[in-house]
PAKE-723459 format. One record per residue (C-alpha): x, y, z negated; residue number from 1; residue in three letters. Coordinates in steps of 0.02 Angstrom, whole numbers, plus 50000, padded with zeros to 5 digits. Layout:
% PAKE-723459
[rec [X; Y; Z]; NUM; "ALA"]
...
***
This chain:
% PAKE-723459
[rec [49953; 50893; 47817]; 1; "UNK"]
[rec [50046; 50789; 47694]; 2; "UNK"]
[rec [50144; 50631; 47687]; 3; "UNK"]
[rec [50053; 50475; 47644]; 4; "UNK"]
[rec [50186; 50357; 47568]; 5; "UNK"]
[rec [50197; 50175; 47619]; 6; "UNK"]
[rec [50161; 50114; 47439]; 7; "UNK"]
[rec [49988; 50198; 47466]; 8; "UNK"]
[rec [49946; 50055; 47602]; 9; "UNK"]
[rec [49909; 49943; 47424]; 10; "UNK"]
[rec [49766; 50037; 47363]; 11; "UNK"]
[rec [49667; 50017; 47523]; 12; "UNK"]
[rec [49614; 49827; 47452]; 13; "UNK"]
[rec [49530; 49918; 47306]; 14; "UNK"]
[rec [49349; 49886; 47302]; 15; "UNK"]
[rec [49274; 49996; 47158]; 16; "UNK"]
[rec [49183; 50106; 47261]; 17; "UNK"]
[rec [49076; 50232; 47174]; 18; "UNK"]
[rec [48909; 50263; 47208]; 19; "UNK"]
[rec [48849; 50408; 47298]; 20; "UNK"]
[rec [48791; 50523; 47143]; 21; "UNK"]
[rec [48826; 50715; 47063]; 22; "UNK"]
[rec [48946; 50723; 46947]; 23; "UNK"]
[rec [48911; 50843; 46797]; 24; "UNK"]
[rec [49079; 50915; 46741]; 25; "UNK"]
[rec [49047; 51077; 46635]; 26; "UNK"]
[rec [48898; 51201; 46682]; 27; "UNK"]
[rec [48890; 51109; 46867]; 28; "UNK"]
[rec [48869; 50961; 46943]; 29; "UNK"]
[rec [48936; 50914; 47104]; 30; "UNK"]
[rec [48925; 50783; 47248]; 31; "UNK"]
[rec [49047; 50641; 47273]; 32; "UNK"]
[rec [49093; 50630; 47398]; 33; "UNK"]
[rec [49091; 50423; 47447]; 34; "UNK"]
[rec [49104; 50383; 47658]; 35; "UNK"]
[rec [49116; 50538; 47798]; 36; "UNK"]
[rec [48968; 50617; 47859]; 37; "UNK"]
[rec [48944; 50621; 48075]; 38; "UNK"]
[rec [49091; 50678; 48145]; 39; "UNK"]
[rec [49088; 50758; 48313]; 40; "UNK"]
[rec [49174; 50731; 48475]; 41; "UNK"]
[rec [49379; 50777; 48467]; 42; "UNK"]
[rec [49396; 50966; 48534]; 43; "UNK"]
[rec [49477; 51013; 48728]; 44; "UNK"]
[rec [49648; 51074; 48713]; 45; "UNK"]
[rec [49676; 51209; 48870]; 46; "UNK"]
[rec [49823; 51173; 48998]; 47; "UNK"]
[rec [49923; 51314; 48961]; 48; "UNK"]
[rec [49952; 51252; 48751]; 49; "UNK"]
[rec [50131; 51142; 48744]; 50; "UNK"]
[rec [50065; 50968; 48645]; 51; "UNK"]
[rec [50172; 50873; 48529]; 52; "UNK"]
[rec [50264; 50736; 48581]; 53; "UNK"]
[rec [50138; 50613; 48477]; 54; "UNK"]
[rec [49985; 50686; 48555]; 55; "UNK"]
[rec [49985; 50545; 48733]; 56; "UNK"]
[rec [50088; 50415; 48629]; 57; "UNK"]
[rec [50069; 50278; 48495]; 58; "UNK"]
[rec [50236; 50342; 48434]; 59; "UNK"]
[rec [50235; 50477; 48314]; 60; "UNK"]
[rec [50425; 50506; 48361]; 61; "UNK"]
[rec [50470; 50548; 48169]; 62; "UNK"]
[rec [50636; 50490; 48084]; 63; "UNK"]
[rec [50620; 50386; 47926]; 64; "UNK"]
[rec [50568; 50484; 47770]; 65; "UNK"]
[rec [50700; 50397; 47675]; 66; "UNK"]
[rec [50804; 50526; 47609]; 67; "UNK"]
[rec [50993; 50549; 47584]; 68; "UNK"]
[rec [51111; 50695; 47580]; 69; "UNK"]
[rec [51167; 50675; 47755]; 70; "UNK"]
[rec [50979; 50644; 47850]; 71; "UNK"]
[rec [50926; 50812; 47777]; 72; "UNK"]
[rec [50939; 50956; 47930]; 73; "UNK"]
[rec [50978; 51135; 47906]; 74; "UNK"]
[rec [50905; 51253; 48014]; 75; "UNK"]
[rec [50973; 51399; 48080]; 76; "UNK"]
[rec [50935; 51518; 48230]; 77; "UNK"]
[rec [50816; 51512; 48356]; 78; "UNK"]
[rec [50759; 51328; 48289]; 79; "UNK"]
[rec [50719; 51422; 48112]; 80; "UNK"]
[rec [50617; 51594; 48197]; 81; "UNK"]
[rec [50518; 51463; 48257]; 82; "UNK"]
[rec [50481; 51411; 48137]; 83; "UNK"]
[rec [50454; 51557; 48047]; 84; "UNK"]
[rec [50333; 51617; 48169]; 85; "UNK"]
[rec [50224; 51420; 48175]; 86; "UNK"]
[rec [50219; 51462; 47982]; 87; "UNK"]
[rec [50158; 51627; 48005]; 88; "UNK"]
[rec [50025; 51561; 48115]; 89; "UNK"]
[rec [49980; 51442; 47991]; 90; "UNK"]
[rec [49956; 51549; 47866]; 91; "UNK"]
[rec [49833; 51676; 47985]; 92; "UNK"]
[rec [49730; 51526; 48036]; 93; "UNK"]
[rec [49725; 51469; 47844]; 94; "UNK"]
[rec [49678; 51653; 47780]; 95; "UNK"]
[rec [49547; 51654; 47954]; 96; "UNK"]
[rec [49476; 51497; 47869]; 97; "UNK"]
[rec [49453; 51538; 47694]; 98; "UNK"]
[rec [49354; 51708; 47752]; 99; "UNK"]
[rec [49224; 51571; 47832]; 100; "UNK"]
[rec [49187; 51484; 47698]; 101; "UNK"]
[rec [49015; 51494; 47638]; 102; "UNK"]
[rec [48860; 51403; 47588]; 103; "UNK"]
[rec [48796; 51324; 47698]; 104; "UNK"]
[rec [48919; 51319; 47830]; 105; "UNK"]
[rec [48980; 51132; 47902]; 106; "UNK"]
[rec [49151; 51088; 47912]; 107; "UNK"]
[rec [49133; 51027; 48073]; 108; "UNK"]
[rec [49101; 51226; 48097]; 109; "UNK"]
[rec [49249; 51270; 48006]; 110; "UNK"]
[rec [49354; 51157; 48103]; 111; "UNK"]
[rec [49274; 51217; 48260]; 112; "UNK"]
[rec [49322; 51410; 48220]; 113; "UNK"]
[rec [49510; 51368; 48169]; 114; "UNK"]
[rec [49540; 51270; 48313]; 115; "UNK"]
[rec [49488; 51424; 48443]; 116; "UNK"]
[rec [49608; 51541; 48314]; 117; "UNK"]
[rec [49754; 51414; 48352]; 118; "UNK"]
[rec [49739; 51398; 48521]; 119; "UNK"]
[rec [49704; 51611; 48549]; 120; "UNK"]
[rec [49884; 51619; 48447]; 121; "UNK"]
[rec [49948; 51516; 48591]; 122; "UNK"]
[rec [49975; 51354; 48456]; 123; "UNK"]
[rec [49933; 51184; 48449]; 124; "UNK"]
[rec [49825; 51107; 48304]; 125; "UNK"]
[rec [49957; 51006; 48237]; 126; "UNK"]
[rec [49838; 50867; 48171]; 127; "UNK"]
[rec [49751; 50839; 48331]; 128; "UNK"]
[rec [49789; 50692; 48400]; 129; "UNK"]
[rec [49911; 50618; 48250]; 130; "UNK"]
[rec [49911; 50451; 48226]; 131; "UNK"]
[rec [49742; 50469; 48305]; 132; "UNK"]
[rec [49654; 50605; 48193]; 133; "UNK"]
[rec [49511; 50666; 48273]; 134; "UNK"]
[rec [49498; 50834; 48184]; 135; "UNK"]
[rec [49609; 50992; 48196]; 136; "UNK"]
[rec [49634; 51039; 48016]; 137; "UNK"]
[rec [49600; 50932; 47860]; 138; "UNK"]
[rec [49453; 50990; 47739]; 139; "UNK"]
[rec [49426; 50872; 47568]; 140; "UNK"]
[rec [49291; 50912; 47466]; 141; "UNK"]
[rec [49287; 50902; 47278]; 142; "UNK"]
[rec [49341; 50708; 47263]; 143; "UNK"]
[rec [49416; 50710; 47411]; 144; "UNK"]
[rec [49613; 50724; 47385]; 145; "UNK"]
[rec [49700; 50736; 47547]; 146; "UNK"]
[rec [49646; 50696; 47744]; 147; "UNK"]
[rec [49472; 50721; 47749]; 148; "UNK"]
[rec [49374; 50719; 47903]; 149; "UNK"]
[rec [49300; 50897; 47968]; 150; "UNK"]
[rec [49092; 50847; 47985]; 151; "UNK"]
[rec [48917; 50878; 47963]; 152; "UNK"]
[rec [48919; 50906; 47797]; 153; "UNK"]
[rec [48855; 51076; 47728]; 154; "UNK"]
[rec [48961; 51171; 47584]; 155; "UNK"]
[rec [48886; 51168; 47455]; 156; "UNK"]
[rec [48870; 51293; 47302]; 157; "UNK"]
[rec [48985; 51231; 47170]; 158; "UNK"]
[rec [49096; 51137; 47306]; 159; "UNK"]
[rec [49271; 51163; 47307]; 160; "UNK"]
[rec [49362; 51138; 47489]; 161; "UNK"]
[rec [49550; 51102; 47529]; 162; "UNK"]
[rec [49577; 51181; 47699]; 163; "UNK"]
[rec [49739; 51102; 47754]; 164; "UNK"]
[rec [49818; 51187; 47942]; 165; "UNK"]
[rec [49956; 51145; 48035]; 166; "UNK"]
[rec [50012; 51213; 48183]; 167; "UNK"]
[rec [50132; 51158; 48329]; 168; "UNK"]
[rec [50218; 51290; 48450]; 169; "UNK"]
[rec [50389; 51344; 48530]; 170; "UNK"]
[rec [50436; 51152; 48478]; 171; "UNK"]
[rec [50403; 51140; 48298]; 172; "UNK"]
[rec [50274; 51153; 48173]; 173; "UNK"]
[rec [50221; 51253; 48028]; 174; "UNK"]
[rec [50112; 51176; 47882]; 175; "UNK"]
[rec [49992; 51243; 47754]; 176; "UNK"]
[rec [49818; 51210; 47628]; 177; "UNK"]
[rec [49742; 51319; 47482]; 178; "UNK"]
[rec [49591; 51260; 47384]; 179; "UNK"]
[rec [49430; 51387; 47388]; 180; "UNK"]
[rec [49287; 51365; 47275]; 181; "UNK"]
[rec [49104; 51397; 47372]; 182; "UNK"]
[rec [48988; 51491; 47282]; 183; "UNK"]
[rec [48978; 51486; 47091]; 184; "UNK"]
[rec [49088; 51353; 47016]; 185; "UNK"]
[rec [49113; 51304; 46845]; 186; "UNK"]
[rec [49252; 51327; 46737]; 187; "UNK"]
[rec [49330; 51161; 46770]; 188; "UNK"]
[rec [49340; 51192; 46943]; 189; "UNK"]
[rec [49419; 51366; 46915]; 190; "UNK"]
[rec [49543; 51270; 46827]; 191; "UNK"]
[rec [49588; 51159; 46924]; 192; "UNK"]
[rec [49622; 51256; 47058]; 193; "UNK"]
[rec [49733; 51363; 46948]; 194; "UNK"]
[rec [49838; 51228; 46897]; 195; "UNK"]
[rec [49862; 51167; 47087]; 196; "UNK"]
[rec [49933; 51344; 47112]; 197; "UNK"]
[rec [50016; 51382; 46965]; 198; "UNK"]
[rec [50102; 51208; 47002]; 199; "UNK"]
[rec [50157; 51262; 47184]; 200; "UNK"]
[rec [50224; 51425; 47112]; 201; "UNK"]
[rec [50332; 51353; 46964]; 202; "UNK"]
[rec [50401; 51213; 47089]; 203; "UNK"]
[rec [50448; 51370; 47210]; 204; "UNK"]
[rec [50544; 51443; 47070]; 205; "UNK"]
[rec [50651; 51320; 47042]; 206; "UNK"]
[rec [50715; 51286; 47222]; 207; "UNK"]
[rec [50866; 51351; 47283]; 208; "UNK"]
[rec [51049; 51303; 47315]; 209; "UNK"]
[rec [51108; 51183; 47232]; 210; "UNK"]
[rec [50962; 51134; 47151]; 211; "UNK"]
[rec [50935; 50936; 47140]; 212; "UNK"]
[rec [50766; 50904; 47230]; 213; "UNK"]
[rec [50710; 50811; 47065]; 214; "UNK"]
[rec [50651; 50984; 46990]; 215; "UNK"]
[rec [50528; 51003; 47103]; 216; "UNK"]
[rec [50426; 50852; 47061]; 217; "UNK"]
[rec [50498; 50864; 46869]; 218; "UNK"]
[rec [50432; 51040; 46842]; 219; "UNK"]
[rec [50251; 50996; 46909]; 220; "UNK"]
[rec [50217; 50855; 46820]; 221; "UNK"]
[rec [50273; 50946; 46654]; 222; "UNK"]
[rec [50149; 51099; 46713]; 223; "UNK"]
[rec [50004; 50959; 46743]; 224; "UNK"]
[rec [50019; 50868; 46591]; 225; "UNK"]
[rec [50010; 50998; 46494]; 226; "UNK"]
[rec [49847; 51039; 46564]; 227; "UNK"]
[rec [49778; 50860; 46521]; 228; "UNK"]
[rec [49761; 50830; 46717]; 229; "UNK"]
[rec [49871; 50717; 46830]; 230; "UNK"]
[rec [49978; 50720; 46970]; 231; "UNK"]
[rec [49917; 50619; 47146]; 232; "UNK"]
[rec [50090; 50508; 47166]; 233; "UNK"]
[rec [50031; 50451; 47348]; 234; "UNK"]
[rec [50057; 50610; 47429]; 235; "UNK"]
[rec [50219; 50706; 47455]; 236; "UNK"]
[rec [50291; 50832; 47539]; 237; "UNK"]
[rec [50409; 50848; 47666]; 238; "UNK"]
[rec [50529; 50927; 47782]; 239; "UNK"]
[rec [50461; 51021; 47937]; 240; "UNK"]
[rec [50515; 51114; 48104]; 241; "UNK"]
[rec [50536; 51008; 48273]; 242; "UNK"]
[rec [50441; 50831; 48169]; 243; "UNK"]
[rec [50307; 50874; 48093]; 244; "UNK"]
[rec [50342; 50748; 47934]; 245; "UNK"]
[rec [50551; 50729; 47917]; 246; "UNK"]
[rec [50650; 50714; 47783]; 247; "UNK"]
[rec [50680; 50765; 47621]; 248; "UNK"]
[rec [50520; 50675; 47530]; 249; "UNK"]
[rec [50449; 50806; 47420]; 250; "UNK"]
[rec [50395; 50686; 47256]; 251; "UNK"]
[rec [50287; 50787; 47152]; 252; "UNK"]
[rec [50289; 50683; 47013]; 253; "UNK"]
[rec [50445; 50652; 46879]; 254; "UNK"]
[rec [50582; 50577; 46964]; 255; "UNK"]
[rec [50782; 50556; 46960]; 256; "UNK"]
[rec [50819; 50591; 47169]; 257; "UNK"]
[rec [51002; 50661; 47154]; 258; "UNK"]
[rec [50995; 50758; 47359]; 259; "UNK"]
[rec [51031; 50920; 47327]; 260; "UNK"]
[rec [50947; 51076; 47400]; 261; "UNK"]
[rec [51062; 51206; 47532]; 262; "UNK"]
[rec [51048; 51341; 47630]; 263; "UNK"]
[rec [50946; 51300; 47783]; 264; "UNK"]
[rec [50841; 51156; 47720]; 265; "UNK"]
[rec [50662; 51191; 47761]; 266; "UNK"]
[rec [50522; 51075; 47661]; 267; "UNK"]
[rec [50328; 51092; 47612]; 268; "UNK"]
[rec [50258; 51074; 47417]; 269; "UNK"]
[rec [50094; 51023; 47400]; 270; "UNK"]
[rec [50059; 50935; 47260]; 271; "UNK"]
[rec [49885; 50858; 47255]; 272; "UNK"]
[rec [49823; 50890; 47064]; 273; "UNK"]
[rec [49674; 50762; 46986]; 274; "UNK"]
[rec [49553; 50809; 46863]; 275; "UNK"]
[rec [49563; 50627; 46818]; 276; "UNK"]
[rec [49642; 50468; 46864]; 277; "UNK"]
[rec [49801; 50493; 46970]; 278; "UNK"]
[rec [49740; 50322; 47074]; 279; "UNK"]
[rec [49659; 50358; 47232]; 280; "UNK"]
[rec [49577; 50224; 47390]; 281; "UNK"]
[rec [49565; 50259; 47576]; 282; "UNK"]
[rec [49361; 50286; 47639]; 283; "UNK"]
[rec [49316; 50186; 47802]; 284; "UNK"]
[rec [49380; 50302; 47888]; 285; "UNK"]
[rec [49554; 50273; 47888]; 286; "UNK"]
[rec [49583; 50440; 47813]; 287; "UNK"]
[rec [49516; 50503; 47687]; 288; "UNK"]
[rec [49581; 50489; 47507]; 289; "UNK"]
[rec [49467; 50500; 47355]; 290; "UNK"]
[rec [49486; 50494; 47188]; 291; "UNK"]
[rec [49433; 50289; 47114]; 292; "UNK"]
[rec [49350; 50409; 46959]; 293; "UNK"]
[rec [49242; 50517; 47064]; 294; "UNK"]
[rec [49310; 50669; 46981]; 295; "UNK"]
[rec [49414; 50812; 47104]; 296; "UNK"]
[rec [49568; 50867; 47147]; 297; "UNK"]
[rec [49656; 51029; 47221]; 298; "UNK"]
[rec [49787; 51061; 47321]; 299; "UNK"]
[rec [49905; 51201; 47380]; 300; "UNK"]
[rec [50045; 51201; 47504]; 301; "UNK"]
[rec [50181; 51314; 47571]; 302; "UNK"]
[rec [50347; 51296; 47674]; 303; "UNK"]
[rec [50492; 51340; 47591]; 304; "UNK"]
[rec [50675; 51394; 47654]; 305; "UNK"]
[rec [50820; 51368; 47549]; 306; "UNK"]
[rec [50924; 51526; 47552]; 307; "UNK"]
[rec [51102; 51585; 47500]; 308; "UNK"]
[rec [51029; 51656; 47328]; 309; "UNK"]
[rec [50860; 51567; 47287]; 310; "UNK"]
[rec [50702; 51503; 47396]; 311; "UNK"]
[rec [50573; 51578; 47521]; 312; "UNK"]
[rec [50393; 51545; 47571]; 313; "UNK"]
[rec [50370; 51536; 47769]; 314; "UNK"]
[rec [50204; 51524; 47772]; 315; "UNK"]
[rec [50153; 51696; 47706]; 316; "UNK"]
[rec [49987; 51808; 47803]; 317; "UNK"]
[rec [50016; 51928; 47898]; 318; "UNK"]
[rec [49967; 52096; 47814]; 319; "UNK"]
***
């Protein structure tokens, strides 16, 4: 679940909403998506699951996500098996979800079905409760960016669906999203997708001691403009383990930040890629981001440790 950055409170006084309407890119046209369909009542945690700190307070407990050399953790230890094994989790619930995924099928459903995996791995549904989200994972449909609502919604053939899970247990969190197309989609779509991955991927190469964070957001904006699509500036990453949203900010757009990467620093990518317009407004909700040109946007996300010799994902499936 990523990051919204304080500049993004701006766009909220946009009023160009777009009408609800298909939009014909390619060989298919698909449904903007323009306020939240009904959402249902917020899902019963049982006793037994620890809740994050943020879960009975107003108080998210998070440091600033100002970043400098010296507010930038390592991890090591116990702290870092941790998280390790939230990440893990993640990952299961996230490959649990994307085997759901069908015509036809709400995301209310969806969101219904992750939450029981979470909570049978003995873990928290990190998003439950933050800031007052009512939902346990995040799914944005087509021109939905980031943060959208779980409701009644059916998938729809040609949709594509970020499925973004988090998860909270032994005291920290672990943090992931892929994209998945439903049914037949068109080429655009495909592509899209593609470039939100092959983005993660290059930005995951890069990382790794010594390595000015810059790269990151330098190497995916080269990848994206290349591919005549934009990156989402709004969103960012960040560092994760006992807050779920801590420093370093993950920019994934061109950038001069001079903190450098080490051994023990532990941060998501996600970059949120746009078929269009990088601009973006807030639905009634309070949540959801869309894209102000109706067109979509895909996203991928992994944790990442920096090692002695290079960079590893966290949240990789179980086999």
């Amino acid at each position: 679940m990523g990051f919204r950055i304080t500049m993004f409170a701006k766009l909220t006084s946009f009023h160009n909403y777009i009408k609800h309407s298909p939009q014909r890119c390619s060989t298919r046209a698909y449904q903007i998506i323009t306020e939240p369909a009904s959402v249902s009542a917020r899902l019963e945690i049982p006793t037994h699951i620890i809740q994050p700190p943020y879960v009975q307070s107003q108080d998210t407990f998070e440091p600033s996500m100002d970043t400098s050399q010296s507010n930038i953790s390592c991890v090591q230890g116990k702290l870092l098996e941790n998280i390790r094994t939230a990440s893990r989790v993640a990952a299961d619930a996230l490959k649990f979800a994307e085997s759901l995924v069908q015509i036809g099928l709400t995301t209310d459903s969806l969101d219904r079905a992750v939450h029981r995996f979470i909570v049978a791995a003995n873990a928290y549904p990190s998003p439950l409760g933050y800031h007052g989200f009512l939902k346990s994972i995040c799914t944005s449909i087509n021109n939905v960016i980031v943060h959208g609502i779980p409701d009644s919604r059916p998938l729809q053939e040609g949709d594509i669906v970020n499925i973004d899970v988090s998860v909270y247990m032994n005291g920290v969190h672990g943090d992931t999203s892929r994209t998945i197309p439903v049914g037949d989609v068109d080429q655009a779509a495909i592509d899209l997708i593609s470039a939100s991955e092959d983005a993660l991927d290059a930005a995951i190469a890069v990382c790794g001691p010594g390595t000015p964070y810059s790269a990151i957001g330098n190497t995916i904006h080269n990848l994206v403009e290349s591919r005549g699509l934009s990156v989402c500036p709004y969103f960012i990453g960040h560092g994760i383990g006992k807050h779920f949203h801590c420093p370093p900010a993950i920019l994934h757009y061109r950038n001069t930040e001079d903190y450098i990467m080490q051994p023990g620093h532990v941060f998501t990518i996600e970059p949120a890629i746009n078929e269009g317009t990088s601009e973006c407004r807030i639905l009634s909700d309070g949540w959801t981001a869309v894209t102000v040109d109706g067109k979509r946007s895909a996203q991928t996300e992994h944790v990442i440790l920096i090692t002695e010799t290079g960079a590893e994902v966290l949240t990789i499936h179980a086999q």
